[in-house]
N, CA, C and O atoms as a printed pandas DataFrame, in Angstrom:
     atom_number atom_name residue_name chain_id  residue_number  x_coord  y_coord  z_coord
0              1         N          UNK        A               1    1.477   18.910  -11.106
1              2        CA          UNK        A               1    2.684   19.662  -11.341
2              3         C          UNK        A               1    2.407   20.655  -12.466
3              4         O          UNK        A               1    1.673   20.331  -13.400
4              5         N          UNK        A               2    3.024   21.950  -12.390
5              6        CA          UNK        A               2    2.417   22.714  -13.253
6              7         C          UNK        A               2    3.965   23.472  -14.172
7              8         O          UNK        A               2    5.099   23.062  -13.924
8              9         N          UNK        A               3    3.738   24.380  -15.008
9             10        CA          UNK        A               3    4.711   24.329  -15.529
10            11         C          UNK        A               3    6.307   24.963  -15.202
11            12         O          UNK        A               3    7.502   24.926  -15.493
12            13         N          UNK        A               4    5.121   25.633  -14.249
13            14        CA          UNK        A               4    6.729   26.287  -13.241
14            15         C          UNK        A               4    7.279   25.240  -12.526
15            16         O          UNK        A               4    8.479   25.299  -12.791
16            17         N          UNK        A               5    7.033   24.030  -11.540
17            18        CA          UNK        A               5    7.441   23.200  -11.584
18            19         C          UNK        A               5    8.106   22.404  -12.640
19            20         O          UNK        A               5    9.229   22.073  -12.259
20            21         N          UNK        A               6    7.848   22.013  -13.727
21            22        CA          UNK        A               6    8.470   21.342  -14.580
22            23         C          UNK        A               6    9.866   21.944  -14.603
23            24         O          UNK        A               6   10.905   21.322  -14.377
24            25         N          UNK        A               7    9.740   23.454  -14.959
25            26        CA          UNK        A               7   11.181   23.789  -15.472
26            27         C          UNK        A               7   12.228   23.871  -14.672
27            28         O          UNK        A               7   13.367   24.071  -15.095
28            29         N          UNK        A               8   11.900   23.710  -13.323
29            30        CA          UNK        A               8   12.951   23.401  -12.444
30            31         C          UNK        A               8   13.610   22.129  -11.901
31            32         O          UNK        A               8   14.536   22.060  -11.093
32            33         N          UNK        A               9   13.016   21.242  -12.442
33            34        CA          UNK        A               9   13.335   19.931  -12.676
34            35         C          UNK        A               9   14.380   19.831  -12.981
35            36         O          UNK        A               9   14.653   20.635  -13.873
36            37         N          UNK        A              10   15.480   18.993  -12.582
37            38        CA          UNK        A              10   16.832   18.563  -12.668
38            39         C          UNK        A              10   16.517   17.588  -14.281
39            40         O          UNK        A              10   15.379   17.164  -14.487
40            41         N          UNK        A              11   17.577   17.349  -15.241
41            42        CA          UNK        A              11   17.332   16.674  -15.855
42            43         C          UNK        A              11   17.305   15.084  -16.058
43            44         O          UNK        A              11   17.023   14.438  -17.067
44            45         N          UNK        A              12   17.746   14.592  -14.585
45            46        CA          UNK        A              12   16.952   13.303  -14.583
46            47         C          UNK        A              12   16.140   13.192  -14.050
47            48         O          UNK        A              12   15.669   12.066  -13.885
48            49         N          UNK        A              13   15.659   14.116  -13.601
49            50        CA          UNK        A              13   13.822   14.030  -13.007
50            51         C          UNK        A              13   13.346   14.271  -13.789
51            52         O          UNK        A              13   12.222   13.783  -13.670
52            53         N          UNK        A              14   13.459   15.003  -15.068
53            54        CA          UNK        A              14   12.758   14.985  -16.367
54            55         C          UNK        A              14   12.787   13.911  -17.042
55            56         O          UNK        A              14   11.864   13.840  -17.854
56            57         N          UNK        A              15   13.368   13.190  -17.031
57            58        CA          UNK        A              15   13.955   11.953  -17.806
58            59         C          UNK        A              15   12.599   10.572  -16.248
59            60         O          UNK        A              15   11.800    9.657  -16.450
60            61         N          UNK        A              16   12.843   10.901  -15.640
61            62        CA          UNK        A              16   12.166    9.925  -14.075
62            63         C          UNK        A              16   10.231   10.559  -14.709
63            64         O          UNK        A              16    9.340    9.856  -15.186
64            65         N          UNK        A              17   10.227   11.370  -14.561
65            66        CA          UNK        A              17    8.938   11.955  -14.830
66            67         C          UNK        A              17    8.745   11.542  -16.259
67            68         O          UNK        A              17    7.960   10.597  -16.327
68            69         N          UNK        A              18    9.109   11.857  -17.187
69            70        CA          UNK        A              18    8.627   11.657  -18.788
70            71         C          UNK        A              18    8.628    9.683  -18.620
71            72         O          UNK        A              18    7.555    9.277  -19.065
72            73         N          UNK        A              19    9.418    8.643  -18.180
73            74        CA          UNK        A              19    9.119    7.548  -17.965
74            75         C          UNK        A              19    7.779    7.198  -18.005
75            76         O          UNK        A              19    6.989    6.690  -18.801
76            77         N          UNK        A              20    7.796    7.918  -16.175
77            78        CA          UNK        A              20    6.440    7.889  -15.858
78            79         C          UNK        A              20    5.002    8.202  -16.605
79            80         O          UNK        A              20    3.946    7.571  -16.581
80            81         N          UNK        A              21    5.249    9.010  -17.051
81            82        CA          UNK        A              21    4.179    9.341  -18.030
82            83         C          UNK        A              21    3.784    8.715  -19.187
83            84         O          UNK        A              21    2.642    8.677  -19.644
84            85         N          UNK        A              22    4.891    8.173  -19.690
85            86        CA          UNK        A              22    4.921    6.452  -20.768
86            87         C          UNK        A              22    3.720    5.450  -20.095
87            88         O          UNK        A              22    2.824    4.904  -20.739
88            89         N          UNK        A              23    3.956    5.349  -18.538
89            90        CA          UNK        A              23    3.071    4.310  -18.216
90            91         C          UNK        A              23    1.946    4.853  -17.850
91            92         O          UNK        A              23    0.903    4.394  -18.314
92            93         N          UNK        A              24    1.928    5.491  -17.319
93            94        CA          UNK        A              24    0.576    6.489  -17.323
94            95         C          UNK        A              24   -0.329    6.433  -18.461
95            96         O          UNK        A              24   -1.501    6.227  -18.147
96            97         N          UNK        A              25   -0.079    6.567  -19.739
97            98        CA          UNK        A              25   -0.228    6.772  -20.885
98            99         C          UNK        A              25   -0.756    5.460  -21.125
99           100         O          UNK        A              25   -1.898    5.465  -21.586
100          101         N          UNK        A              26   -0.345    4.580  -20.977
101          102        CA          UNK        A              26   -0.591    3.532  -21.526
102          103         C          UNK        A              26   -1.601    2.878  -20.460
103          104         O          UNK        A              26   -2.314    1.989  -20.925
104          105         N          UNK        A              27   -1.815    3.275  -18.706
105          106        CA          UNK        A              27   -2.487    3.067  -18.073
106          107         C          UNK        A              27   -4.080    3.787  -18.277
107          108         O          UNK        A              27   -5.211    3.501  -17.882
108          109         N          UNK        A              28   -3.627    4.603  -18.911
109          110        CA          UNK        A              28   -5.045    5.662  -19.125
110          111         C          UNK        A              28   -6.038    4.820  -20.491
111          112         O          UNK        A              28   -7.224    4.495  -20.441
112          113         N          UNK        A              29   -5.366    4.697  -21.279
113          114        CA          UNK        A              29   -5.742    3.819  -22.314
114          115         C          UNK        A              29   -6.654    2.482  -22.001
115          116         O          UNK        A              29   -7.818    2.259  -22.334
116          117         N          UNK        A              30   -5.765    1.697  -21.273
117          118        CA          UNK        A              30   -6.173    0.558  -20.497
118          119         C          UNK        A              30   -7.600    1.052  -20.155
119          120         O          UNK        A              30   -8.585    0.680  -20.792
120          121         N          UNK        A              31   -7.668    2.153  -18.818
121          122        CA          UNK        A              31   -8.636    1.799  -18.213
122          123         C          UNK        A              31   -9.861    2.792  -19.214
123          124         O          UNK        A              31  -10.963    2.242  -19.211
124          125         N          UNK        A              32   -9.831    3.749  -19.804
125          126        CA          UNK        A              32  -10.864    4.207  -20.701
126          127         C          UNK        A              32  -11.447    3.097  -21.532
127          128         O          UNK        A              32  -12.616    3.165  -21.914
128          129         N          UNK        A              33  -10.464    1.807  -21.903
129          130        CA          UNK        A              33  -10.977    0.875  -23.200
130          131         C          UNK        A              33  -12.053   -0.079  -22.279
131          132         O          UNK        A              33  -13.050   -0.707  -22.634
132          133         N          UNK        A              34  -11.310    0.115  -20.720
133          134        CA          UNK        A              34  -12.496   -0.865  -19.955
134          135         C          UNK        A              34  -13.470    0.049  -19.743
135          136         O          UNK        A              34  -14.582   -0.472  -19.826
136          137         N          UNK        A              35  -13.500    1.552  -19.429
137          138        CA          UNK        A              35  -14.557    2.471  -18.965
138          139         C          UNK        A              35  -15.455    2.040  -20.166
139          140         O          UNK        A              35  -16.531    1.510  -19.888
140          141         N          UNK        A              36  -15.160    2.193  -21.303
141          142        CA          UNK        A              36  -15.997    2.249  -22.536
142          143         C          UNK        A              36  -16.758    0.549  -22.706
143          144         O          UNK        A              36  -17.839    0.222  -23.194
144          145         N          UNK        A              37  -15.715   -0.238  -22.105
145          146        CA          UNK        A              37  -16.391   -1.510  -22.454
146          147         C          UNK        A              37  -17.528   -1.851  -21.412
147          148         O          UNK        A              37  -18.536   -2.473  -21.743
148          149         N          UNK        A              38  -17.310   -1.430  -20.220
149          150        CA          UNK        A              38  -18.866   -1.287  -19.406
150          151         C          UNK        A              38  -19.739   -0.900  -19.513
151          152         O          UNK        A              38  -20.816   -1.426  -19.232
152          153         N          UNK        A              39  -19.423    0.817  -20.239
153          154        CA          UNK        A              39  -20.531    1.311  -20.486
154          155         C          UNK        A              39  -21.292    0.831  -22.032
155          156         O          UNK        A              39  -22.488    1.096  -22.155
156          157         N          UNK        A              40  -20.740    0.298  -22.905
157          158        CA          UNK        A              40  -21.091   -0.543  -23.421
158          159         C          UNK        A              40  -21.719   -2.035  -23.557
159          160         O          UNK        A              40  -22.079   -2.599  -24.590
160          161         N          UNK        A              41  -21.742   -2.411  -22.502
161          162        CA          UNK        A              41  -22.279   -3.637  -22.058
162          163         C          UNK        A              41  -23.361   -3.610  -21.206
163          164         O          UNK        A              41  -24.178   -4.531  -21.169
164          165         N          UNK        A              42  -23.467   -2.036  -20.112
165          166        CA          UNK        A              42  -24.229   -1.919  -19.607
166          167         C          UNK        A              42  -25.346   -1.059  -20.342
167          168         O          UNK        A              42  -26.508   -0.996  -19.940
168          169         N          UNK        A              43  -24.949   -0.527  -21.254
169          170        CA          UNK        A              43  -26.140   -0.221  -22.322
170          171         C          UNK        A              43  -27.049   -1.061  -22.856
171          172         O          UNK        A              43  -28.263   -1.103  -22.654
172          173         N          UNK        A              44  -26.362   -1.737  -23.565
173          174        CA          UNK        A              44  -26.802   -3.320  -24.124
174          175         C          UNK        A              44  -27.693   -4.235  -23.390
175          176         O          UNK        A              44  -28.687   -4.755  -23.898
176          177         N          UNK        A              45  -27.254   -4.433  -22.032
177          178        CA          UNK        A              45  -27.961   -5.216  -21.324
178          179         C          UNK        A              45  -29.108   -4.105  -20.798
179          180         O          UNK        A              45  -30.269   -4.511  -20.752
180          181         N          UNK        A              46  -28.876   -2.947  -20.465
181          182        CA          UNK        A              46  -29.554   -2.301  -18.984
182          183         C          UNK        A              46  -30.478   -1.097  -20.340
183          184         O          UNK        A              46  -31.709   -1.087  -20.339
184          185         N          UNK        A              47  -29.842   -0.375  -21.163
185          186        CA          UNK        A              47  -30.467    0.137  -21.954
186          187         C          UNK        A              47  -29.889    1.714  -21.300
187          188         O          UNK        A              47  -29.231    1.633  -20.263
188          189         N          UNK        A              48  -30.058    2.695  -21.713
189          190        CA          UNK        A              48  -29.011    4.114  -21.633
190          191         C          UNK        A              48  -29.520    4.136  -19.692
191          192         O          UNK        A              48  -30.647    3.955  -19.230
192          193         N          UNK        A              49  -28.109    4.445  -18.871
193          194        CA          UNK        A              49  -28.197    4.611  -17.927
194          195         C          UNK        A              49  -26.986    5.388  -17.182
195          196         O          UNK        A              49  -26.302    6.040  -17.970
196          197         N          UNK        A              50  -26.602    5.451  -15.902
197          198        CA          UNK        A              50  -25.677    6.174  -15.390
198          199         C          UNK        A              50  -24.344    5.331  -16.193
199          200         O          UNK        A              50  -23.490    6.032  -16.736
200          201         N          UNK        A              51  -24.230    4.049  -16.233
201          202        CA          UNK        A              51  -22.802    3.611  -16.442
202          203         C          UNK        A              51  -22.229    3.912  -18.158
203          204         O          UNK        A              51  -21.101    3.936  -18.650
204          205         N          UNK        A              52  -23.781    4.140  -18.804
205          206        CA          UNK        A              52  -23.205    4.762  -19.818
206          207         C          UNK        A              52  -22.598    5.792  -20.584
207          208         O          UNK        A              52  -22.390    5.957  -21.786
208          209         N          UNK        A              53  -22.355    6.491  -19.464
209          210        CA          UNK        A              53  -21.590    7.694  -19.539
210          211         C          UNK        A              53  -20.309    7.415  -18.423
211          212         O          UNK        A              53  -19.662    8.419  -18.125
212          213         N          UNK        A              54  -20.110    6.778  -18.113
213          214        CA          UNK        A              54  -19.134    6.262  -17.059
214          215         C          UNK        A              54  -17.854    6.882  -17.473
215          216         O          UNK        A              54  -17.181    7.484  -16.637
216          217         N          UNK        A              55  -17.336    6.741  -19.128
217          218        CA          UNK        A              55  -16.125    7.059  -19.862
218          219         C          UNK        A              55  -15.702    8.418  -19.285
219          220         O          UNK        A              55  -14.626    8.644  -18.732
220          221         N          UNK        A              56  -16.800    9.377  -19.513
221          222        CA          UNK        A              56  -16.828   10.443  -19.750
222          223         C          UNK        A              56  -16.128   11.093  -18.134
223          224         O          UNK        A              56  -15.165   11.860  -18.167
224          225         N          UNK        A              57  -16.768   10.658  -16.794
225          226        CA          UNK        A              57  -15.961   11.033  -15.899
226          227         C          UNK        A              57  -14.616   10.665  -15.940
227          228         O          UNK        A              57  -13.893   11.260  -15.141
228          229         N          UNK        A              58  -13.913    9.541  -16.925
229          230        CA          UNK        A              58  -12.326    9.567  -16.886
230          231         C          UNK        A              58  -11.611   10.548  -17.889
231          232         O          UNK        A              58  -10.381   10.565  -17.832
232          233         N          UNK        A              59  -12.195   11.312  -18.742
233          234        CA          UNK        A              59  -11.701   11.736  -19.815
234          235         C          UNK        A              59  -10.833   13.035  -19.023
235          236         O          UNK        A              59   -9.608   13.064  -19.143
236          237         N          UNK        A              60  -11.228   13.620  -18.578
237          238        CA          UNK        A              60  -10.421   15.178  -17.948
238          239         C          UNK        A              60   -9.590   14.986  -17.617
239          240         O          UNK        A              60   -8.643   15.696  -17.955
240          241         N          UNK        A              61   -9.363   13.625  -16.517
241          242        CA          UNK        A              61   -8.210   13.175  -15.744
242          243         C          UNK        A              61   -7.200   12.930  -16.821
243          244         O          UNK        A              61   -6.230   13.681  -16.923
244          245         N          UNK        A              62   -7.414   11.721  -17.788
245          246        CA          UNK        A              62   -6.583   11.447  -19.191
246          247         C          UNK        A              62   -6.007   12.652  -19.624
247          248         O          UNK        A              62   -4.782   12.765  -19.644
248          249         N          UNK        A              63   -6.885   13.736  -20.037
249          250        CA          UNK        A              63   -6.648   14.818  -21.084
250          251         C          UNK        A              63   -5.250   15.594  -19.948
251          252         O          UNK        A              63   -4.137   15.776  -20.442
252          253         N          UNK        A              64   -5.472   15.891  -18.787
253          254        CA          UNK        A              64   -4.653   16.668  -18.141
254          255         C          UNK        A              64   -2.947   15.595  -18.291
255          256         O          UNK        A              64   -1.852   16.040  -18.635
256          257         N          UNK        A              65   -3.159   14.680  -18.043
257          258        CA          UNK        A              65   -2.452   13.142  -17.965
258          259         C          UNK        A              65   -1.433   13.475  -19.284
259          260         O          UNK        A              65   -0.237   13.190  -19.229
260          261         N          UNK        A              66   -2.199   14.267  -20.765
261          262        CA          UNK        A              66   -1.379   13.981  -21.870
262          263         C          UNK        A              66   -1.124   15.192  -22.092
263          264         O          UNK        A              66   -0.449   15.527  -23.065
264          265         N          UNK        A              67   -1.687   16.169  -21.113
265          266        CA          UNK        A              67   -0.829   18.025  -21.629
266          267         C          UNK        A              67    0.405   18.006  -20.312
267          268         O          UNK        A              67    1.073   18.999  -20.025
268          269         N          UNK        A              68    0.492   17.023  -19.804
269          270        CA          UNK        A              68    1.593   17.219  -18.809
270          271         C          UNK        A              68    2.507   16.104  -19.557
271          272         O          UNK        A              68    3.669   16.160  -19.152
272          273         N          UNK        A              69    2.360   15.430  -20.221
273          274        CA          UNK        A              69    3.395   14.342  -21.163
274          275         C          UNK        A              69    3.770   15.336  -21.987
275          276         O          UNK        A              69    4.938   15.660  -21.771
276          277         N          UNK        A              70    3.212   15.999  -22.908
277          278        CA          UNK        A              70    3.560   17.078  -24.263
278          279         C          UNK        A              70    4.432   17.713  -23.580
279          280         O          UNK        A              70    5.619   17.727  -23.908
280          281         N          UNK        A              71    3.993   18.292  -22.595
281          282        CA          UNK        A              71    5.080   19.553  -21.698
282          283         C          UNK        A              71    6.219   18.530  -21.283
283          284         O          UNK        A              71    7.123   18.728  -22.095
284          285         N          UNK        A              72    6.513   17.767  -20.612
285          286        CA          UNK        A              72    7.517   17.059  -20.237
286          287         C          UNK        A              72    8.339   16.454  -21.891
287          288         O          UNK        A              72    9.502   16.063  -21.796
288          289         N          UNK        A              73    7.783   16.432  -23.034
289          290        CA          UNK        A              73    8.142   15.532  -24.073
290          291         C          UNK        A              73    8.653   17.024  -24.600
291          292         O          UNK        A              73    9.771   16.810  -25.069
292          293         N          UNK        A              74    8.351   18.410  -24.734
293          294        CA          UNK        A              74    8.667   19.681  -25.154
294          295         C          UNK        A              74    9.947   20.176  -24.390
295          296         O          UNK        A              74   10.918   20.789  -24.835
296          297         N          UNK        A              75    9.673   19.729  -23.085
297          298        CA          UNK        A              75   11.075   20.099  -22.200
298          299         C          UNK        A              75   12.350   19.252  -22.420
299          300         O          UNK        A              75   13.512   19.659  -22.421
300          301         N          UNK        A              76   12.028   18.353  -22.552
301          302        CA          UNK        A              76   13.060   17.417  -22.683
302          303         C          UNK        A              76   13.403   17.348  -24.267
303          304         O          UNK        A              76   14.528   17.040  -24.660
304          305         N          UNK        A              77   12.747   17.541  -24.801
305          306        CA          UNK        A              77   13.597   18.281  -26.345
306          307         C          UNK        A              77   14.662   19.554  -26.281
307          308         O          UNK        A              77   15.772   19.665  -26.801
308          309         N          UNK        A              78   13.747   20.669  -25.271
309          310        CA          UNK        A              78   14.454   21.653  -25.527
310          311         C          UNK        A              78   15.911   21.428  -24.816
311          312         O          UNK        A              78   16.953   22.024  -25.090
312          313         N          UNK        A              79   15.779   20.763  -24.171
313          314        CA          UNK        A              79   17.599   20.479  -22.950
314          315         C          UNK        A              79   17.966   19.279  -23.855
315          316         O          UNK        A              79   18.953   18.756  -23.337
316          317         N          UNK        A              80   17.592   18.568  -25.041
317          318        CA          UNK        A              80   18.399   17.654  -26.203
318          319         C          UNK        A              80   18.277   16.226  -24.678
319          320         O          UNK        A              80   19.377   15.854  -24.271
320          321         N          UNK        A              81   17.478   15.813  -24.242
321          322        CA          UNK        A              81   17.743   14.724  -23.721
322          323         C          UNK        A              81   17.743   13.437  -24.363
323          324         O          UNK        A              81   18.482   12.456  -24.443
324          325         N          UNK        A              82   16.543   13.851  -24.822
325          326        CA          UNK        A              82   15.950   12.169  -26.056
326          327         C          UNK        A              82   17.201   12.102  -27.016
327          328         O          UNK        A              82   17.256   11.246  -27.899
């Protein structure tokens, strides 16, 4: 969803969407702390290899994940929802 989408958002779909993105948020976390803990373990055991960079293919997905939360957390300020 991009930002021209956002702003046409009704304001409980802003409110349905910014939710969502709470768990998202907290899902992204989750699975980077496991991305990192494999590639950490598989270092350790295996010594520098493909899984140790494993993190790194989730990071873009995350990063896009938290400029679409800011924008949804910016919109929903500006219409006084929170």
């Amino acid at each position: 969803m991009n930002k021209k989408d956002l702003v046409r958002l009704t304001d409980e779909e802003v409110l349905q969407e910014l939710k969502k993105s709470k768990s998202t948020a907290i899902f992204d976390a989750v699975l980077i702390g496991l991305l990192i803990g494999i590639g950490l373990y598989s270092t350790i055991k295996n010594g520098f290899g493909l899984l140790t960079f494993l993190p790194l293919i989730y990071v873009p997905i995350a990063g896009r994940n938290k400029v679409k939360s800011n924008e949804l957390k910016r919109l929903a300020t500006e219409r006084n929802l929170e």
